[in-house]
N, CA, C and O atoms as CSV, one atom per row, in Angstrom:
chain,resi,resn,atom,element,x,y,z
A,1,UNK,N,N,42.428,-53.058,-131.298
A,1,UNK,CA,C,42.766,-53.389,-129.907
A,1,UNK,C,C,41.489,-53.629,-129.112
A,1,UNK,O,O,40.685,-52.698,-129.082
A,2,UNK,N,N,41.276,-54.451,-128.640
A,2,UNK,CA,C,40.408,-54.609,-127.448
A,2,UNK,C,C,41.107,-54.679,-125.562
A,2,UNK,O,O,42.051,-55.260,-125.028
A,3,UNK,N,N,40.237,-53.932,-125.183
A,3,UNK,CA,C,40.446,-53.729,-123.867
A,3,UNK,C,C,39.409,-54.770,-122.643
A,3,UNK,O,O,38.178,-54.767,-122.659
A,4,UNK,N,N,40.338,-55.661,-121.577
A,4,UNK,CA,C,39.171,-55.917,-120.925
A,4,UNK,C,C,39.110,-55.472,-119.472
A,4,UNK,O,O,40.160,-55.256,-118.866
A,5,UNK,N,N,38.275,-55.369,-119.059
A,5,UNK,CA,C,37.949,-54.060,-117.508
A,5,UNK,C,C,37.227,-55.301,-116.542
A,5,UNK,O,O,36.138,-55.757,-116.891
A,6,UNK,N,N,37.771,-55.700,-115.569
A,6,UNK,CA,C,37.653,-56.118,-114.254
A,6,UNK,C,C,36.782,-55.788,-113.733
A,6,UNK,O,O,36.404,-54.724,-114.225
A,7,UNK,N,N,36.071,-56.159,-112.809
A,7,UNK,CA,C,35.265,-55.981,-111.375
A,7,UNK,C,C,34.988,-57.111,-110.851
A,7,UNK,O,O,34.551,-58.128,-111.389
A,8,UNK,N,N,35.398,-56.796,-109.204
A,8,UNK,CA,C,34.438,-57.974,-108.153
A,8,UNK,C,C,36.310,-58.137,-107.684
A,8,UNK,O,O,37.341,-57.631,-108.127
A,9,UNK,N,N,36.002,-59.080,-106.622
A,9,UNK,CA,C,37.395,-59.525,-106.049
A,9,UNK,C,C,36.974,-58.783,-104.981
A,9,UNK,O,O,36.042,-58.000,-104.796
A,10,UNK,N,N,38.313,-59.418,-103.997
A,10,UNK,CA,C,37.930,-59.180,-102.435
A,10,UNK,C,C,38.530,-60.065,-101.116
A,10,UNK,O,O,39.142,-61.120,-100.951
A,11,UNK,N,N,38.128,-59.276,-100.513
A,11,UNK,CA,C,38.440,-60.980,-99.220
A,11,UNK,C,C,37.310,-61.580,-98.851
A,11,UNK,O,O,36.495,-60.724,-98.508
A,12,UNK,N,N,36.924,-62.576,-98.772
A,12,UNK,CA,C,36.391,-62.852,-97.643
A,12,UNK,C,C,36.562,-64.250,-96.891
A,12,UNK,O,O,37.672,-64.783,-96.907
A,13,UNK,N,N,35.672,-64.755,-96.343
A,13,UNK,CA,C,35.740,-66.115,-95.401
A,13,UNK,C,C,35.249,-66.760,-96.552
A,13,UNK,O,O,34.701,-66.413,-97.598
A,14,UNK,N,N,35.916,-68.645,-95.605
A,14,UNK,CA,C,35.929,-69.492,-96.734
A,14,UNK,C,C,34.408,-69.388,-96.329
A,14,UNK,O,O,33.834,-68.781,-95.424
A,15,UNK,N,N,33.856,-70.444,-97.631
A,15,UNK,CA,C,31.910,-70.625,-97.461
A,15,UNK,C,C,31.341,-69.060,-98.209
A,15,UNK,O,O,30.335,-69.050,-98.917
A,16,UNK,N,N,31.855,-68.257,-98.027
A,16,UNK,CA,C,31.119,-66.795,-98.693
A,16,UNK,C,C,31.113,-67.266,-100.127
A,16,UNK,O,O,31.560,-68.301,-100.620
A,17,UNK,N,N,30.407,-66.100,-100.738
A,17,UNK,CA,C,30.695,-65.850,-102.017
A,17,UNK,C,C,31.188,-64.439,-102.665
A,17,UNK,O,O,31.376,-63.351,-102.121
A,18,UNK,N,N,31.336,-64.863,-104.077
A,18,UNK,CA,C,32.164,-63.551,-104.719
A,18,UNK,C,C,31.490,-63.820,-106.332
A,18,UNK,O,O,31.106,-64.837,-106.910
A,19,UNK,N,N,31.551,-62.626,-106.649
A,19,UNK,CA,C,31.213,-62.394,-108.197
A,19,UNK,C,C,32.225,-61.773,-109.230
A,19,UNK,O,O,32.140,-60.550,-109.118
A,20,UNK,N,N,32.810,-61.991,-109.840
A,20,UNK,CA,C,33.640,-61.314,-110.935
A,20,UNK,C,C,32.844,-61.279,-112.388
A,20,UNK,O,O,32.160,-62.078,-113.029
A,21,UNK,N,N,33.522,-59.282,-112.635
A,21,UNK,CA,C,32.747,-59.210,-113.948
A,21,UNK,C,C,34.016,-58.973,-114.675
A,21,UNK,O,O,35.143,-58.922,-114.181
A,22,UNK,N,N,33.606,-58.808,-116.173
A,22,UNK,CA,C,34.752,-58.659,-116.916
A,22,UNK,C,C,33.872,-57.961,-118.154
A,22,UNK,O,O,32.895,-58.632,-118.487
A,23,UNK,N,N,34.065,-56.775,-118.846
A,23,UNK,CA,C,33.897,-56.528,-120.035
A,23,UNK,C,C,34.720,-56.510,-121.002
A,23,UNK,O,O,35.876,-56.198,-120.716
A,24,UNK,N,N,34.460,-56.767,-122.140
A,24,UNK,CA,C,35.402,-56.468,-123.592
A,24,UNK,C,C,35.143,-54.902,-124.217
A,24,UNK,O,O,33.957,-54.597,-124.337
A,25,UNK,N,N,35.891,-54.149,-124.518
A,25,UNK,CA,C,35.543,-53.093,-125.539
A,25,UNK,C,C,36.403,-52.698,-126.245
A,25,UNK,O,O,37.560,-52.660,-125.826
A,26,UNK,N,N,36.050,-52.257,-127.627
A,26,UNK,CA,C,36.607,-51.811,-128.509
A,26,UNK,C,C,36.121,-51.568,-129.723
A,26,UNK,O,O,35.182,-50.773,-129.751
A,27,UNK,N,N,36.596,-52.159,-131.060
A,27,UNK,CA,C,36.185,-51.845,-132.224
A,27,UNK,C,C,35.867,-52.679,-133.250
A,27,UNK,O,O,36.800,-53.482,-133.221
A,28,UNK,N,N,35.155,-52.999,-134.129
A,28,UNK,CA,C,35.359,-54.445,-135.005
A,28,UNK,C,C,35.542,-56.000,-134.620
A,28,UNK,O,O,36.021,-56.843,-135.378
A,29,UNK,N,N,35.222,-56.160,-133.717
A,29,UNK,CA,C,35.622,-57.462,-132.848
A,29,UNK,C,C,34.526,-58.055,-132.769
A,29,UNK,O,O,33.406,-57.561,-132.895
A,30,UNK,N,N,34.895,-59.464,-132.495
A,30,UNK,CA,C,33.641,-60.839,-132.368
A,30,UNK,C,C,34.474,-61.360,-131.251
A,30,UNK,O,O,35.689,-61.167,-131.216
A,31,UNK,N,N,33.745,-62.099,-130.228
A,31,UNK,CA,C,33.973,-62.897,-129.141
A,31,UNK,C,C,33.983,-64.492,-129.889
A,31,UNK,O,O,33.132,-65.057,-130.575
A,32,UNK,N,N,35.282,-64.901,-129.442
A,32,UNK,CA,C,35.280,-66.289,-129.813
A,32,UNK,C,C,35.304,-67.113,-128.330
A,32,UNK,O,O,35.186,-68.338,-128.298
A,33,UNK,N,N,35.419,-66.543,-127.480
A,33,UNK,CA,C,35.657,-67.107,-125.849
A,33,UNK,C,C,36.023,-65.880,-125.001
A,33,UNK,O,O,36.741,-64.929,-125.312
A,34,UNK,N,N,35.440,-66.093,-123.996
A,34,UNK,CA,C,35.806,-65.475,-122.825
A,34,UNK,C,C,36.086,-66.483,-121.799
A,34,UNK,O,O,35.905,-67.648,-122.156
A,35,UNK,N,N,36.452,-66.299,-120.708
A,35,UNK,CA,C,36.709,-67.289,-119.249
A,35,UNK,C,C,37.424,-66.138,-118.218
A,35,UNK,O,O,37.656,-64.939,-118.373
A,36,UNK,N,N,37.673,-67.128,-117.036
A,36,UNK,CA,C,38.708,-66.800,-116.000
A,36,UNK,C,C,39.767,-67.800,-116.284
A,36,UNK,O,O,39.672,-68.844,-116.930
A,37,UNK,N,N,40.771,-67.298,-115.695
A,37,UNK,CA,C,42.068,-67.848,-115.280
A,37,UNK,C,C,42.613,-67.267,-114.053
A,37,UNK,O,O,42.481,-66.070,-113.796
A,38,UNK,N,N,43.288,-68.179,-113.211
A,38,UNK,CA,C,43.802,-67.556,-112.196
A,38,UNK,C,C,45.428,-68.090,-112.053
A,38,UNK,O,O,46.007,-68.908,-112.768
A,39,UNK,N,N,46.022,-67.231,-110.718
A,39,UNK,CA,C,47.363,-67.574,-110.570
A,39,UNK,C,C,48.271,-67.318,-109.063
A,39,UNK,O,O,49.018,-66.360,-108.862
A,40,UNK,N,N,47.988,-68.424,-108.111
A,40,UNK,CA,C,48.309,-68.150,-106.632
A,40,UNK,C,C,49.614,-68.111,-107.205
A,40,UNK,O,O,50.111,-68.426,-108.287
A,41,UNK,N,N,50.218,-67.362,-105.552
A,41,UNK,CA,C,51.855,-67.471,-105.849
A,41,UNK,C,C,52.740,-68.446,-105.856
A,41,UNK,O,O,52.757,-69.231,-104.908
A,42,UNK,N,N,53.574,-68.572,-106.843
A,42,UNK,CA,C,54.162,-69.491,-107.060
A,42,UNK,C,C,54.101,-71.093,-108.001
A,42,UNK,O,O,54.795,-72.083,-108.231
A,43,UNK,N,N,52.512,-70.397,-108.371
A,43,UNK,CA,C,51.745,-71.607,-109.515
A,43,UNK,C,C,52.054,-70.778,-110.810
A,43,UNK,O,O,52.570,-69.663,-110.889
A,44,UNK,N,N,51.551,-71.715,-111.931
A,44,UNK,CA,C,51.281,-71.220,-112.944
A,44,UNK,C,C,50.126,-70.599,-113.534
A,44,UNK,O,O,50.600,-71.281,-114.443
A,45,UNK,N,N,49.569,-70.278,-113.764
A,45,UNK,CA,C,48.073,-69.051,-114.499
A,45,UNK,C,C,47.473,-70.739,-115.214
A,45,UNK,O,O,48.057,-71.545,-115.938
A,46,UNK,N,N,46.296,-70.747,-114.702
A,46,UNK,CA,C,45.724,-72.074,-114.715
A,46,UNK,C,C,44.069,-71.623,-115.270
A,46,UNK,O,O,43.760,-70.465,-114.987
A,47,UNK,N,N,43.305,-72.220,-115.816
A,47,UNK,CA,C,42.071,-71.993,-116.585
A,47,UNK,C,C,40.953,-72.545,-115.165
A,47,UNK,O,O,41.017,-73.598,-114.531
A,48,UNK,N,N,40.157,-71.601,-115.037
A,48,UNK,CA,C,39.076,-71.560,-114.168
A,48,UNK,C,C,37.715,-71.430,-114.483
A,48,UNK,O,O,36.955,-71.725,-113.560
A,49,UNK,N,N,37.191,-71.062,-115.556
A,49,UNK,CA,C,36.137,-71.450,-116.442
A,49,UNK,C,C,36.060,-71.135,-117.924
A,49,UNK,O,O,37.180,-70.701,-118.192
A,50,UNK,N,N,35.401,-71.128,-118.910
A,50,UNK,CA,C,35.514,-70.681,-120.081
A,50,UNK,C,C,34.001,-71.367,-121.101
A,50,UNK,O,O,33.344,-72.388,-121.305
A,51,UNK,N,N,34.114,-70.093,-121.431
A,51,UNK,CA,C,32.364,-69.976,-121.990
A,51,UNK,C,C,32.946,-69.274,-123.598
A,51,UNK,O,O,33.441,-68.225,-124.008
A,52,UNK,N,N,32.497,-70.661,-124.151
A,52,UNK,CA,C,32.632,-69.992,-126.273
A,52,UNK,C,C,31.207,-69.164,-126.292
A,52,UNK,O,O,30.297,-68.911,-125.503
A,53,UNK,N,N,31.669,-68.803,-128.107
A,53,UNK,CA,C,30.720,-68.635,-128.417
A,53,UNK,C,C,29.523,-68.968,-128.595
A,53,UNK,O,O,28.590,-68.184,-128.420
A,54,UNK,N,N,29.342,-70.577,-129.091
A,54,UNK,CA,C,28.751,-71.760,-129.413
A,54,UNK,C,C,28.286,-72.085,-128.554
A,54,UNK,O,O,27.516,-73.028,-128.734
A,55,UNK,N,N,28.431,-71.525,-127.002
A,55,UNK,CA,C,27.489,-71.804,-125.636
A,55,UNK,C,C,28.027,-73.225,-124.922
A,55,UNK,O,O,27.377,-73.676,-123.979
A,56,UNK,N,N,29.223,-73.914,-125.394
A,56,UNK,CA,C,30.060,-74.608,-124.596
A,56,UNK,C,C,30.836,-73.820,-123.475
A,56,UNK,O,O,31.570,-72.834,-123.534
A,57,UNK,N,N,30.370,-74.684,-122.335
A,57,UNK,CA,C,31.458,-74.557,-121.158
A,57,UNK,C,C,32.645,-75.268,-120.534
A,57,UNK,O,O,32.849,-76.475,-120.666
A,58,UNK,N,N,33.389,-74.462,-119.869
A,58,UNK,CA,C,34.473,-75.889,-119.031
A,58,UNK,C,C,35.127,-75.498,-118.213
A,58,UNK,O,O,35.867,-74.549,-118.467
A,59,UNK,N,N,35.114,-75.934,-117.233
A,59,UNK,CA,C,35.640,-75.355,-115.844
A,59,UNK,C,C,36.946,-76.226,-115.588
A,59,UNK,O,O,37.289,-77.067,-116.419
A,60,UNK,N,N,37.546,-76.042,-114.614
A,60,UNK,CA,C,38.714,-76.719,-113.700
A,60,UNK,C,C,37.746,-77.542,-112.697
A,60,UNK,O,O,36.639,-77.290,-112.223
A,61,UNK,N,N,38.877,-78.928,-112.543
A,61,UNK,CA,C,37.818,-79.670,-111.833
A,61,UNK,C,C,37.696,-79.217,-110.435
A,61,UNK,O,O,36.717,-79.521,-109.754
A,62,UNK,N,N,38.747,-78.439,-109.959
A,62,UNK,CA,C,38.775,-77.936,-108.425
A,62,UNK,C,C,37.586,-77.121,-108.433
A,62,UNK,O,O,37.091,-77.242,-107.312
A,63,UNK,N,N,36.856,-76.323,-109.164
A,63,UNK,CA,C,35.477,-75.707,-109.331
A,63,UNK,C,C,34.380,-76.037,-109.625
A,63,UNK,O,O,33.428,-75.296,-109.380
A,64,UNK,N,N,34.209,-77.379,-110.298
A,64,UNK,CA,C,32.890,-77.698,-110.831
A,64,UNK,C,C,32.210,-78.029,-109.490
A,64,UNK,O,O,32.790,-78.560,-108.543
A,65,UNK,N,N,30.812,-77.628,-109.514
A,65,UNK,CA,C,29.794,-77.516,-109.112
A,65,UNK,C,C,29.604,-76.512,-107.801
A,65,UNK,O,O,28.903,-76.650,-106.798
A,66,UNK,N,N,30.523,-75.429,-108.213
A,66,UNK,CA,C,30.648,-74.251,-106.858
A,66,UNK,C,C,31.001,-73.059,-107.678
A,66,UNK,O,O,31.022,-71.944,-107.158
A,67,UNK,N,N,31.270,-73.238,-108.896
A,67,UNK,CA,C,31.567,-71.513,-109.957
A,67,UNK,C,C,31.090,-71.745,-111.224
A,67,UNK,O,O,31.266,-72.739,-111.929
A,68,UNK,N,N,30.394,-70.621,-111.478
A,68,UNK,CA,C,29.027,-70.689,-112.660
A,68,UNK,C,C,29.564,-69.424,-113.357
A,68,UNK,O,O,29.424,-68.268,-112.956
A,69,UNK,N,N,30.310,-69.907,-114.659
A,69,UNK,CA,C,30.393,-68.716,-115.675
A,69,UNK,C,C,29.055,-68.736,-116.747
A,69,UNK,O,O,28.226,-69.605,-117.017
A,70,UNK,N,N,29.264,-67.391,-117.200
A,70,UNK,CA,C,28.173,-66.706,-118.080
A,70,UNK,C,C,28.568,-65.645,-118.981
A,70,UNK,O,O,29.642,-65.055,-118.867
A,71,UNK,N,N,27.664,-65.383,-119.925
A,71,UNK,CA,C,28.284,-64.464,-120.482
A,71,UNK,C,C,26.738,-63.654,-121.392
A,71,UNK,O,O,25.699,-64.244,-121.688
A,72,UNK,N,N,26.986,-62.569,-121.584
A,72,UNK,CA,C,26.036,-61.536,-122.273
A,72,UNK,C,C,26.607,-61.454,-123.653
A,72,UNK,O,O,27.512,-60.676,-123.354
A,73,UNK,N,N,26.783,-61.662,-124.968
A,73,UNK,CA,C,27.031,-61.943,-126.214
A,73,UNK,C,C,26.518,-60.841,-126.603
A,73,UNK,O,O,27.209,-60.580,-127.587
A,74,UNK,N,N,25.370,-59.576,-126.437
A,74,UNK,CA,C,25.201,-58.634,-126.848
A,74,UNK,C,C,26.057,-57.557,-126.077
A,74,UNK,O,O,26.151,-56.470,-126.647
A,75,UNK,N,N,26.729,-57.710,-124.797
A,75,UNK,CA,C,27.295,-56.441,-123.868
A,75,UNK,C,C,28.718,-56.788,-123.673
A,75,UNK,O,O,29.539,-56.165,-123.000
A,76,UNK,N,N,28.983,-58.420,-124.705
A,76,UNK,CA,C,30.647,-59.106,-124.620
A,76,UNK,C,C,31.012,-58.907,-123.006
A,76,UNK,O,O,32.067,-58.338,-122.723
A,77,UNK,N,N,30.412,-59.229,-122.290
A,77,UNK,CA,C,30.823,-59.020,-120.592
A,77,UNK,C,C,30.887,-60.919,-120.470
A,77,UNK,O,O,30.644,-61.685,-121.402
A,78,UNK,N,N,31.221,-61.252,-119.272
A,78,UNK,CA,C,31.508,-62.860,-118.808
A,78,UNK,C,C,31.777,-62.282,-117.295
A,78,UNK,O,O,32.382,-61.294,-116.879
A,79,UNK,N,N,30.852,-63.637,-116.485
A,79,UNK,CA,C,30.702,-63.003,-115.080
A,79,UNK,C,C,31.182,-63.964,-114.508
A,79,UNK,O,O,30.941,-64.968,-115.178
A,80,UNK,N,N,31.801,-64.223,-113.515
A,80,UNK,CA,C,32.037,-65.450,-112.890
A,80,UNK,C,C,31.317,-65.911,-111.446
A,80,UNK,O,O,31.755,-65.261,-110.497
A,81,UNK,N,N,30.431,-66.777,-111.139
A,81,UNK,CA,C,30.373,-66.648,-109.854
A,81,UNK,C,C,30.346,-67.310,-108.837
A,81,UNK,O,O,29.298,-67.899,-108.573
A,82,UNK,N,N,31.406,-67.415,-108.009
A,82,UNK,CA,C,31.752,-68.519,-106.988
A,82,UNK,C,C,31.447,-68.198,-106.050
A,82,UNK,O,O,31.602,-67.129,-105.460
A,83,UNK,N,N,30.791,-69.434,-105.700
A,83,UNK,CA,C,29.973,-70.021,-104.302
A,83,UNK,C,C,30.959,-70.706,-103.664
A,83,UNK,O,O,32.002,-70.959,-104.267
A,84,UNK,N,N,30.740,-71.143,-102.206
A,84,UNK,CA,C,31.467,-72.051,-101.080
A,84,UNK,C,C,32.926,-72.116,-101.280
A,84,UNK,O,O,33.588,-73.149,-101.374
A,85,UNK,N,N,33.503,-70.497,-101.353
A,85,UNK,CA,C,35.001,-70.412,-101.437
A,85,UNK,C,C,35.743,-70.595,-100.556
A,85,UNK,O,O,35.550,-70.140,-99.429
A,86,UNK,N,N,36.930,-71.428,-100.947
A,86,UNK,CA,C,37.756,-72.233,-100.115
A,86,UNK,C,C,39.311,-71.055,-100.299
A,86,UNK,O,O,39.809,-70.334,-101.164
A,87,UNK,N,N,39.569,-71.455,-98.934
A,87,UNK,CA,C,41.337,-70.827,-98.994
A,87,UNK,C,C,42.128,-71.017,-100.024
A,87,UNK,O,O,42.798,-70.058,-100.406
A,88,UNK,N,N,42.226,-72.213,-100.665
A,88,UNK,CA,C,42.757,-72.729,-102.174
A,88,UNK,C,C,42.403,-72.060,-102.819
A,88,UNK,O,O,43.206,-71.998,-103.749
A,89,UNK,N,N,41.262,-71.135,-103.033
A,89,UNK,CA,C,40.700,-70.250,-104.648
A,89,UNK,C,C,41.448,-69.125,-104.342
A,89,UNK,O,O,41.100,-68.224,-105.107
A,90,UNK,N,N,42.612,-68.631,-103.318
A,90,UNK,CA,C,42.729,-67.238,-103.694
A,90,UNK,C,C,44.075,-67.458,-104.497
A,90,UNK,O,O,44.872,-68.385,-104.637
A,91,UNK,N,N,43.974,-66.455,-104.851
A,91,UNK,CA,C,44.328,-65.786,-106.551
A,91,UNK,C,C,44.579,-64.888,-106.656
A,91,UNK,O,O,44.411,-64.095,-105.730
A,92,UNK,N,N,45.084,-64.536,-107.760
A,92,UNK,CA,C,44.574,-63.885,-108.642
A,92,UNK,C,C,44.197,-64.220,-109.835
A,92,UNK,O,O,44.878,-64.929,-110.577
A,93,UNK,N,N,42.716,-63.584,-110.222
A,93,UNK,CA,C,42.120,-63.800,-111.346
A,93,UNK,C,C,42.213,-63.023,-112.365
A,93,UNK,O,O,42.062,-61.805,-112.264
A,94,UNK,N,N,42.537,-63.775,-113.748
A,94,UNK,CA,C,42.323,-62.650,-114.821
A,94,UNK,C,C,41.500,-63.175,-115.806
A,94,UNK,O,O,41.487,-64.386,-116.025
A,95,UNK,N,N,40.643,-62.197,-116.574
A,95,UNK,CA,C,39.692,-62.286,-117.534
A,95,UNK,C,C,40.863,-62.807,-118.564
A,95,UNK,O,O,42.070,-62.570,-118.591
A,96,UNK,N,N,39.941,-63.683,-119.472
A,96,UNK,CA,C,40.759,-64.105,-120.565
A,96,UNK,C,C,39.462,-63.638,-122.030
A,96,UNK,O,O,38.268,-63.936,-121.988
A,97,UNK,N,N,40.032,-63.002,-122.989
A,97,UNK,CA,C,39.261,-63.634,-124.057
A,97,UNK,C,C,39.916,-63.772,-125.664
A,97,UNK,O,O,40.688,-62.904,-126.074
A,98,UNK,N,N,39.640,-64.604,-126.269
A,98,UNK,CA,C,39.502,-65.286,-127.644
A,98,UNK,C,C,38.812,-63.962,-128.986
A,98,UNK,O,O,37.670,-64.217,-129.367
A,99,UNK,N,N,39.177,-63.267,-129.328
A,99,UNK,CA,C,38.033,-62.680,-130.544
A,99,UNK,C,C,38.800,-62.859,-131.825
A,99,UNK,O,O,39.962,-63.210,-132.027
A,100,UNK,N,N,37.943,-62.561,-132.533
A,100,UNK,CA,C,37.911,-62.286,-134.134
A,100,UNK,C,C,38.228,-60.886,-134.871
A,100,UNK,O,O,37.327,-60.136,-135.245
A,101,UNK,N,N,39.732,-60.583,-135.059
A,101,UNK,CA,C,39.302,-59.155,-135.782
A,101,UNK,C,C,39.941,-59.065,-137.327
A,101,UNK,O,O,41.127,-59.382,-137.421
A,102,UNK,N,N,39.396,-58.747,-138.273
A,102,UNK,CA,C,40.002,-58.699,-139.273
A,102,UNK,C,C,40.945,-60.053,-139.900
A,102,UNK,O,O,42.078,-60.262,-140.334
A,103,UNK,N,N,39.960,-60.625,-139.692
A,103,UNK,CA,C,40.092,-62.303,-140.207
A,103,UNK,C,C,41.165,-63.084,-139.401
A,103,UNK,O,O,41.512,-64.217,-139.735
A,104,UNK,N,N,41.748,-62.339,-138.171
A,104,UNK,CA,C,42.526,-63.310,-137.105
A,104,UNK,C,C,42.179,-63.257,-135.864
A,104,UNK,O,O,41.468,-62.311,-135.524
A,105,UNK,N,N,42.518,-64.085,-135.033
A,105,UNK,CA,C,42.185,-64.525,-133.797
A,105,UNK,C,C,43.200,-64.082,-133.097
A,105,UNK,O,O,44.347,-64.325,-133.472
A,106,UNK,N,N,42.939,-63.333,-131.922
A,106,UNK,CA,C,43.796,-62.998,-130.678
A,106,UNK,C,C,43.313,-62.898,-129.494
A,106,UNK,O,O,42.171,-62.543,-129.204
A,107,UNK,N,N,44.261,-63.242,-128.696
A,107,UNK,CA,C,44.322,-62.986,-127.530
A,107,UNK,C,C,44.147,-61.993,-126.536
A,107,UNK,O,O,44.748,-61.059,-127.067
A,108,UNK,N,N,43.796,-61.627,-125.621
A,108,UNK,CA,C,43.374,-60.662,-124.786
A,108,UNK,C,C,43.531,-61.083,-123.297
A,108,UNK,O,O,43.179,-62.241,-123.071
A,109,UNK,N,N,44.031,-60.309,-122.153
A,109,UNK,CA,C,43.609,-60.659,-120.626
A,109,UNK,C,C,43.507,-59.544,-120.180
A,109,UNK,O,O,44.111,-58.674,-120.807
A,110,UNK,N,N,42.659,-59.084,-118.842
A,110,UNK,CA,C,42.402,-58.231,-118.042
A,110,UNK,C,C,43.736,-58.146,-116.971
A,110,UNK,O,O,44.637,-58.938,-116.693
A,111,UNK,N,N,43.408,-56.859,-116.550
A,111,UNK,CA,C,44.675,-56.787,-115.740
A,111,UNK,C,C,45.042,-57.827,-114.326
A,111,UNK,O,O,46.136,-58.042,-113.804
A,112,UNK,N,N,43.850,-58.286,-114.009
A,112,UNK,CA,C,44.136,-59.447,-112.763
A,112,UNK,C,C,42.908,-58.733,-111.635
A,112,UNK,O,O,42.477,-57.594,-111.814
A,113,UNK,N,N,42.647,-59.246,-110.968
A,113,UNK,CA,C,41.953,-58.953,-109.675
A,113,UNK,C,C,41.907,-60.122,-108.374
A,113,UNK,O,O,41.268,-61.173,-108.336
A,114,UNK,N,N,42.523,-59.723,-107.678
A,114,UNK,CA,C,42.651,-60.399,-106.400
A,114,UNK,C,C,41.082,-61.087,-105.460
A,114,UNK,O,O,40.065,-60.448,-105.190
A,115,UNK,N,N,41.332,-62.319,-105.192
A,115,UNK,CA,C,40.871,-62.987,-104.291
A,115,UNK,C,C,41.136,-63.878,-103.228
A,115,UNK,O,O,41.635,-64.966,-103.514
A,116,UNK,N,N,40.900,-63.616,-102.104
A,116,UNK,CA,C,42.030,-63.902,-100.905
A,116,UNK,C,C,40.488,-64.336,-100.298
A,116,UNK,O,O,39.528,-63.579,-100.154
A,117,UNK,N,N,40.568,-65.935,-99.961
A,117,UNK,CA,C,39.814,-66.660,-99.041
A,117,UNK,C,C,40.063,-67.088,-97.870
A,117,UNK,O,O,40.208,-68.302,-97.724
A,118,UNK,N,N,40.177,-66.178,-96.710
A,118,UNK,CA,C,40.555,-66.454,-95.082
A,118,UNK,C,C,39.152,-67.551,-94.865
A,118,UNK,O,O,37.991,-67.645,-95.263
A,119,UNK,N,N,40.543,-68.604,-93.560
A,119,UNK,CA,C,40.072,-69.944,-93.390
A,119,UNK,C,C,39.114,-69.457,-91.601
A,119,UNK,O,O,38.497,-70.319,-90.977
């Protein structure tokens, strides 16, 4: 089983910024991807960045060039961090990740963390 643990989220005004962290932990596991995903009310849970192993990225186009994912491959953490947030980004966000255990691939998400961008 792998577990993933949240931080960051918040309110603030549009134009601020915000940081989201996310760790992986557990046992026997390889990171095949981490990212965000988010999900206002009444949408569907939509992909907001995503960082492989292999050091490919890919964002949603509503984010490119205002949210910069990353990731630590020795501490399996993925950070997200958005600049010039608009009323449209609030959310909720959840960590997503991809690993390797015992020769299969699964799935994983964090419990969600809220972001609410007043205009």
């Amino acid at each position: 089983q792998v577990q993933l643990v949240e931080s960051g989220g918040g309110l603030v005004q549009a134009g601020w910024s915000l940081r989201l962290s996310c760790a992986a932990s557990g046992t026997m596991f390889s990171i095949n991807a981490m990212g965000w995903y988010r999900q206002a009310p009444g949408t569907q849970r939509g992909l907001v960045a995503l960082s492989t192993s292999g050091g490919d990225t890919s964002y949603a186009d509503s984010v490119k060039g205002r949210f910069t994912i990353s990731t630590d491959n020795a501490k399996n953490t993925v950070t997200l961090q958005m600049n010039s947030l608009k009323p449209e980004d609030t959310a909720v966000y959840y960590c997503y990740a991809n690993v390797r255990r015992a020769g299969r691939n699964y799935q994983y998400w964090g419990q969600g963390t809220q972001v609410t961008v007043s205009s």
